[in-house]
N, C-alpha and C positions, 0 to 999 in steps of 0.2 A: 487577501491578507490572512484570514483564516485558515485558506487553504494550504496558503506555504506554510503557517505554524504546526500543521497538521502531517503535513508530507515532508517538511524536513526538519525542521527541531524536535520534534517527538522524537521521531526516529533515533537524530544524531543521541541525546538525550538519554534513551537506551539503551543503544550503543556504547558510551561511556559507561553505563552502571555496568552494564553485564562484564563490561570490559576490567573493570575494576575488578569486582567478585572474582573473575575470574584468573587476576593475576595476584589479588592478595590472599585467597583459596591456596591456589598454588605457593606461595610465602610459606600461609602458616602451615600447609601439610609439608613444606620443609622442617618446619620444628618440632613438629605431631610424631610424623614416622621415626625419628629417631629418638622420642621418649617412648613412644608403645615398645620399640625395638631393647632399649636399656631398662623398664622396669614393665613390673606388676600393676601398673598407677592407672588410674582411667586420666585421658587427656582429653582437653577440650579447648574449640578452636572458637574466636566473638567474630564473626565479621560484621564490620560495625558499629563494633564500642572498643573498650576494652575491656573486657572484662562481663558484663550486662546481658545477661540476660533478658531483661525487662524487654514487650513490644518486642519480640523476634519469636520467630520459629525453630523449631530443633529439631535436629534427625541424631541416632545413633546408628552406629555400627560397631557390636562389640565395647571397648572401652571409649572409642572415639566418638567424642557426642558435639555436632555445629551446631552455633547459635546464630543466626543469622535476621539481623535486621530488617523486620518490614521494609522500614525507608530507605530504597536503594541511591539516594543521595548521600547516606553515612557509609555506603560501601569501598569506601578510600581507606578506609584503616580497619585494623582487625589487631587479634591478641590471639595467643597458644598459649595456656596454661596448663603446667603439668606438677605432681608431686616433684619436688626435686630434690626430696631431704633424703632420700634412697641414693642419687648422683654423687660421683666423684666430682673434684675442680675440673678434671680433663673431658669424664664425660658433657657434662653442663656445656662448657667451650663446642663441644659436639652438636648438644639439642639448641645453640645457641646460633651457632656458624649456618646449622641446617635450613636456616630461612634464606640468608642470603645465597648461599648454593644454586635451591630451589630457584628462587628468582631469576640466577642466571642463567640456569640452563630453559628457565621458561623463556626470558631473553633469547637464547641460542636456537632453541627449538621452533617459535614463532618467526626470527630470523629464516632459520632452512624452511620451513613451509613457505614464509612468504617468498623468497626467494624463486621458491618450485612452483609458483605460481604464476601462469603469464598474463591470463586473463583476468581483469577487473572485475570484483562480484561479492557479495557477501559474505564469502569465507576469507576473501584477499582483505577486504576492509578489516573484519575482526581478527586477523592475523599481527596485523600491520598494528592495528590499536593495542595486542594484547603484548607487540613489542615495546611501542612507548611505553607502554605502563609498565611495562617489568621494567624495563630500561631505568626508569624513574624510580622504581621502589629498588631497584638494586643499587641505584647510585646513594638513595637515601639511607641502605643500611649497613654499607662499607665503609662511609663517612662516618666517623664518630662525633656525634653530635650531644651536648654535655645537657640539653631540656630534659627535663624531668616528667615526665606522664603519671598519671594515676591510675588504677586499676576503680572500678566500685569497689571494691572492697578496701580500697586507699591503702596498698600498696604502689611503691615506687617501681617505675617501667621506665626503663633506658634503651637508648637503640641499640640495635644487634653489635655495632662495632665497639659501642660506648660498654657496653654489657661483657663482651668479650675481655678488652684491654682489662676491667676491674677485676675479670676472676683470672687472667694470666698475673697481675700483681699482687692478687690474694695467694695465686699458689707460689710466687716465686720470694712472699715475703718472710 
């Protein structure tokens, strides 16, 4: 009994975290790259919170500093926070869209690997896995979905599509 908890739920277990990290990474450096690219601003990416710093580890690079969650069971969600009061309505639409982009072409890209892949093995598994999951966060952020999140710092967070439409009828009002 122990032994199968050992040899296959662990595993699987890890599998999902890193799988996670590894396509909501991908997300928020969709919305990173094109704020470092439009301003002066340091950006900074939560994976697993929003926002929190708190209990995570940090690495920079330049302006770009990750915040990342010990517990790789909150590794399902993440936040990009950048100045934005430097952005146009058009650019923001930009460093906005750039998550969902991201996600897809992680989708696309983990598609052609796994695709090019014929043998069964540890890189086909995590290819496969880092497709659901994009799959799934890109479907979650092209749907406009009207929940409201909080930041710690209690600011309001909208999803990518939901966040889009309000600044296209900000600018068009």
């Amino acid at each position: 009994m122990f032994e199968a908890i050992f040899t296959t739920v662990i595993p699987l277990a890890l599998l999902i975290a890193l799988t996670f990290f590894i396509a909501v990474a991908i997300h928020e450096l969709g919305h990173a790259i094109p704020a470092l690219l439009m301003t002066r601003q340091e950006v900074t990416i939560y994976i697993g919170s929003i926002g929190s710093p708190y209990k995570s580890f940090h690495v920079s690079f330049g302006r770009l500093t990750l915040f990342c969650k010990y517990n790789p069971l909150l590794w399902y969600k993440g936040c990009c926070l950048a100045s934005d009061y430097d952005l146009s309505i058009d650019q923001k639409i930009v460093f906005v869209a750039g998550g969902p982009v991201a996600s897809l072409l992680g989708t696309l890209g983990s598609w052609l690997l796994l695709s090019a892949m014929e043998q069964v093995g540890v890189l086909r598994v995590i290819s496969g896995s880092v497709f659901v999951i994009s799959l799934l966060i890109t479907l979650s952020t092209i749907i406009p979905n009207s929940r409201v999140r909080y930041t710690s710092g209690g600011h309001p967070v909208y999803n990518d599509a939901n966040y889009i439409y309000r600044l296209i009828r900000m600018k068009y009002r």
